[in-house]
N, C-alpha and C positions, 0 to 999 in steps of 0.2 A: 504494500500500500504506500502512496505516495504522501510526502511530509506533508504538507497541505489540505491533506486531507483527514490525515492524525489531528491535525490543530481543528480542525473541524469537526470530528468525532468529540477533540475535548471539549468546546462547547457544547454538545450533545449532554455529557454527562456532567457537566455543571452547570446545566439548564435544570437536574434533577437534583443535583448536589446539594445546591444553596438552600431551596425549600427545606429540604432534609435537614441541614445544619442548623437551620432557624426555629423549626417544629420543635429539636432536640435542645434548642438555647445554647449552641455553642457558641465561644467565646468571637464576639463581634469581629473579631481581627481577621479569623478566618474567613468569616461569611464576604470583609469584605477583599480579602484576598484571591477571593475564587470571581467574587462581581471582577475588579477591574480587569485579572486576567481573559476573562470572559470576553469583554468589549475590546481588547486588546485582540487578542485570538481573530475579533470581525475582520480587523484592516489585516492582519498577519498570514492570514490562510489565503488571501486573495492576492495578493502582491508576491509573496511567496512563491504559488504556482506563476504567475508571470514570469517573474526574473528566475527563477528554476525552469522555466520552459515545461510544466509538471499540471498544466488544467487537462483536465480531465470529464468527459460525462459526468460521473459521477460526483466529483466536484461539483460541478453548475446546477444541480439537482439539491445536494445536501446541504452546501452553504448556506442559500438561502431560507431553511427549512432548519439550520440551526441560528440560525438570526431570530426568527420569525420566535421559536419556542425558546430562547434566552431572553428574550425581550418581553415579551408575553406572560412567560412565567416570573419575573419580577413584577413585571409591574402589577402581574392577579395579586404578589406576595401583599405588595403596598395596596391595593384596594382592602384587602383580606382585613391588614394592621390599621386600616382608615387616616393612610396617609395619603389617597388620591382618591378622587368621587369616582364611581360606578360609572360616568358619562366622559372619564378620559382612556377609563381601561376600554370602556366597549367600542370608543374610537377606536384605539390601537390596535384591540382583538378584532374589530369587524374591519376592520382595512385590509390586516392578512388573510383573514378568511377567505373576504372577498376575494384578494389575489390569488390564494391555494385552489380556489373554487372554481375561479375563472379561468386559470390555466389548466387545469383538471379537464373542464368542459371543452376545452379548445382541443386539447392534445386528445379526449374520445371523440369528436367531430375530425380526425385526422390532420390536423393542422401543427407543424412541425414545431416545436416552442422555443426554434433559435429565435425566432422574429419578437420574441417575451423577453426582450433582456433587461435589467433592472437598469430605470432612467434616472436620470440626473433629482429629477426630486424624490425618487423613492429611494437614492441614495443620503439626499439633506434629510429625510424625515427618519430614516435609520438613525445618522447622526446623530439627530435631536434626541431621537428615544432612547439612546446610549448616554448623551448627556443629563439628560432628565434625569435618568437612573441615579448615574452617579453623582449628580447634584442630590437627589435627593438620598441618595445614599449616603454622605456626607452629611446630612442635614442630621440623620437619623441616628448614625455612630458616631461620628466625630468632632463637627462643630455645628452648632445652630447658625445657618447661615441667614441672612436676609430676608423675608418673607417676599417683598418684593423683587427680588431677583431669583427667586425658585419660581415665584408669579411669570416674570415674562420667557423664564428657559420654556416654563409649559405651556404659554398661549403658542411661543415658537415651534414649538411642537405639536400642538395642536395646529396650527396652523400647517407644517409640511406634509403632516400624518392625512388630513383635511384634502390638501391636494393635489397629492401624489395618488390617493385612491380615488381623486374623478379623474386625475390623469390617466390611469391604470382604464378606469372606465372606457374611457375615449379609444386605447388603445382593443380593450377588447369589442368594442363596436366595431370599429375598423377589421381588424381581424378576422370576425364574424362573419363582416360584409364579404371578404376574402370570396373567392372560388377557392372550393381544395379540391386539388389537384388527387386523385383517388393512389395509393400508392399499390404497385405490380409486383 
């Protein structure tokens, strides 16, 4: 298996990790040693295969799918702990859905999923929801930070999360409209 994709296996299991560690109250240091390595691993696994010449199917598949349940599963943690409202987690979760859902339906309607590549704002809106995190992750272990500037990390993020998935939209109308091409 390809390095790249190890680092991407390990956000896999420390998308389950941290939940576990928190459930059990381990000592905060950890929990947030596994967070930053996490969001770390995002840019590390993809840049990685690049300049190692090392992407791979299987990579372009699991990457984003270890994004999607790293990001996901904290932020459900902080809805859980009523450190974010119910109306930022089910932005976040209903954006991926929608994205897992809509690529799903593309790829059984026969449509190839290179033309599904992650765009420039569902990149910023990654971003932000890795910054979120760990802003508020910070807020939570380490220092009480600003209220107002945990406020606009999250409208910002709200705001990418917002519309990266009518972007996502657009692309799968487009898409749709497509003719596919029946495969031999």
């Amino acid at each position: 298996m390809k390095i790249p994709n190890l680092i991407t296996f390990y956000r896999f299991i420390v998308s389950f990790l941290i939940p576990f560690l928190w459930i059990k109250g381990v000592d905060s240091a950890w929990i947030y040693f596994f967070l930053i390595t996490g969001a770390l691993s995002d840019a590390l696994d993809g840049n990685l295969a690049r300049l190692l010449k090392q992407k791979t199917p299987l990579g372009k598949i699991l990457d984003p799918l270890a994004d999607k349940l790293f990001i996901n599963m904290l932020f459900f943690l902080l809805y859980w702990m009523d450190r974010i409202d119910l109306s930022l987690f089910s932005l976040i979760f209903g954006r991926d859905l929608f994205i897992l859902l809509g690529a799903f339906y593309l790829f059984k309607r026969g449509h190839p999923l290179t033309g599904l590549n992650p765009t420039l704002l569902g990149k910023a809106s990654t971003v932000f929801q890795l910054l979120s995190l760990l802003v508020l992750y910070i807020d939570l272990y380490l220092k009480n930070l600003p209220g107002e500037f945990i406020k606009q990390i999250l409208n910002l993020t709200i705001f990418f999360t917002a519309a990266s998935g009518f972007h996502y939209l657009l692309i799968f109308k487009r898409l749709c409209l497509k003719k596919v091409i029946p495969h031999s």
